[in-house]
N, C-alpha and C positions, 0 to 999 in steps of 0.2 A: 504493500500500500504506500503511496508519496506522502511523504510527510510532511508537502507542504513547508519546504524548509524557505523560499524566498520571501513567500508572507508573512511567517512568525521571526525569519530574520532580519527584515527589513522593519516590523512594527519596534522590533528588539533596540534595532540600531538608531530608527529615529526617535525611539521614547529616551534612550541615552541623551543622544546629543542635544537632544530638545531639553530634557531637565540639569543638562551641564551646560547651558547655555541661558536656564532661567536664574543660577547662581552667579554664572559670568557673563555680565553682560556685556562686555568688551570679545565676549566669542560669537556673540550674535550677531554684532555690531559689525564684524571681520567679514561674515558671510552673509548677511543681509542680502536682499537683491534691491540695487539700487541703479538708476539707469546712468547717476553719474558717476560710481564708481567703474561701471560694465561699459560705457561710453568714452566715455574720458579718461580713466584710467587704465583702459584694459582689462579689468578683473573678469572674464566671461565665466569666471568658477562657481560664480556668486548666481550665474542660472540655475546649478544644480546645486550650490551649498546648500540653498534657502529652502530647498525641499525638507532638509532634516532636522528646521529652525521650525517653532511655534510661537503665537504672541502669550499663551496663557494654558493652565492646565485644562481646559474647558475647548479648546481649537487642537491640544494635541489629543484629547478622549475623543472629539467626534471624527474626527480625519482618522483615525485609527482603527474605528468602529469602523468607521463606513468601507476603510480599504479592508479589511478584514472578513466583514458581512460577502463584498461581492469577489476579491482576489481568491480567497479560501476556494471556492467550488470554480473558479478558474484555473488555479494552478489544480486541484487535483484531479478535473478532466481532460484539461489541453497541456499540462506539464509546466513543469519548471520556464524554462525559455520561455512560451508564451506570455505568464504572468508577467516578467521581467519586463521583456522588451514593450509590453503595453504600458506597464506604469512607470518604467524609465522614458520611454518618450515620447510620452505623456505628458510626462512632469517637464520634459524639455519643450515639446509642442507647446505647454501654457505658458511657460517661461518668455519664449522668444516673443509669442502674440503681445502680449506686456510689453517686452519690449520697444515692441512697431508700433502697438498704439500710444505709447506713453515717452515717444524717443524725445520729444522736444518738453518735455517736464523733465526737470534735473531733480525734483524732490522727493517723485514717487521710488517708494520704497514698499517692500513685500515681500515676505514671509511663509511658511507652509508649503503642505502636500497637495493642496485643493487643488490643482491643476491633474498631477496623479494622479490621483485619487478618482476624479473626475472622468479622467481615460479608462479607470478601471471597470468603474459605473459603468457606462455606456458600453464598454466592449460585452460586458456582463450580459445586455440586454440583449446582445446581437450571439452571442456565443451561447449562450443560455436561455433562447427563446422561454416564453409562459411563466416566464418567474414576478415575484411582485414586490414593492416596496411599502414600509411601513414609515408613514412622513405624520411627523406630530404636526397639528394633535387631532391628526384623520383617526377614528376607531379602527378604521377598519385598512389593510393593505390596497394600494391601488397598483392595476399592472403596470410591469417594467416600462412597458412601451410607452404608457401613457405618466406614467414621472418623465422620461427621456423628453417628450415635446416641451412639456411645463418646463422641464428644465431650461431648455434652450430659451422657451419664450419669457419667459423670467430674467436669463441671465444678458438678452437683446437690450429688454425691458431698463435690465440695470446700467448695461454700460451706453446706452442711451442718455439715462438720469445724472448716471455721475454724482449722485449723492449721498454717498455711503459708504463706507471702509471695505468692504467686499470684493473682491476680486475677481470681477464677473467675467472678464478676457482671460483670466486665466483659467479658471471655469471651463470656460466656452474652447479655450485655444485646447486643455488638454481632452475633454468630450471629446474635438472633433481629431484630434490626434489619434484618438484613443481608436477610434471608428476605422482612420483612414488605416493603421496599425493589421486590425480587423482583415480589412479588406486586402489588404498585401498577402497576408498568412492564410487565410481562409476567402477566398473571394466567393466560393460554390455558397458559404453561411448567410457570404452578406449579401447577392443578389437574388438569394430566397426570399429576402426582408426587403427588396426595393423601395414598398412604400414605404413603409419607417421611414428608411434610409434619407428618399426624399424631403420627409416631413421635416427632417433634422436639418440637413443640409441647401436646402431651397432657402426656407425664412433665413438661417443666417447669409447666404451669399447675396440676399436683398438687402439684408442692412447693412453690411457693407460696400455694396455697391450705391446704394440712398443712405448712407452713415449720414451724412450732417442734413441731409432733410428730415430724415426718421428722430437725428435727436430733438429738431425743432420743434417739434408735432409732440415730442413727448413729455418736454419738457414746462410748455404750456400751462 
């Protein structure tokens, strides 16, 4: 039986550094993701340091849960490698999006797995068709597929808004990492799922393509 070693090693190693980095705060401060350190100074480390960085005990319990919840029954049906290469560039795919949208703010700074995490989510949905999620404070589970859209149209919603600590491109950048990942390794999984796949990918390619009309409209 796989034991699952990349999931329970990876929660392992970021619950570490994330609680030796809530002591030190000059270790966080080092690997932060910042776009003028990544920018101007060159540090492109700081794309993936910041994966294993949290703001608080409360951001590294739910990121943990949540890659936990859907990487678990990823790595132990598609293996080792796959889990990896989904949440590892994943967490790069959300990284870089930050980046591109945020390259002319020199003050945005960001932190966490949610980008990963995010990739995991979503592969979950496409790899593990019929499964469902439980989102407070719904009673009741709703289907994979049907969190997957709300997610996207939420996280549109947010980086639209711009009014909130949230980090809805990276979100959005690791989902659609997470998906395109998917689609490389298993392409036969993901064009059994077209429309999904559509549902997800359409709306965001509109808002970026009408980015500063959609945030006009929204921010009304």
């Amino acid at each position: 039986m796989d034991a699952a070693i990349f999931t329970y090693g990876t929660i392992a190693v970021t619950a570490i550094i994330s609680i030796m980095a809530f002591r030190i705060p000059s270790m966080a401060e080092e690997n932060i993701f910042s776009t003028y350190y990544i920018l101007e100074k060159h540090e492109y480390f700081r794309v993936v340091s910041s994966m294993f960085l949290h703001a608080d005990w409360g951001h590294l319990l739910l990121n943990m849960f949540s890659f936990y919840s859907f990487s678990l029954s990823i790595e132990l049906v598609y293996g080792f490698k796959t889990a990896a290469l989904i949440y590892l560039l994943s967490g790069l795919g959300g990284g870089l999006l930050s980046l591109i949208l945020n390259r002319k703010n020199m003050q945005y700074r960001a932190l966490g797995a949610s980008g990963a995490v995010s990739g995991t989510i979503f592969s979950s949905v496409f790899l593990i068709p019929g499964g469902s999620v439980l989102v407070f404070p719904l009673p009741i589970p709703i289907p994979s597929w049907a969190f997957a859209m709300l997610f996207v149209l939420a996280s549109i919603y947010g980086l639209g808004r711009m009014s909130d600590n949230i980090g809805h491109d990276a979100h959005l950048g690791g989902a659609l990492t997470g998906i395109l990942v998917c689609a490389l390794l298993y392409p036969d999984i993901i064009s059994r799922q077209y429309i999904l796949l559509a549902a997800i990918v359409i709306p965001t390619i509109i808002f970026f393509l009408l980015k500063d009309t959609i945030e006009k409209i929204i921010r009304r």
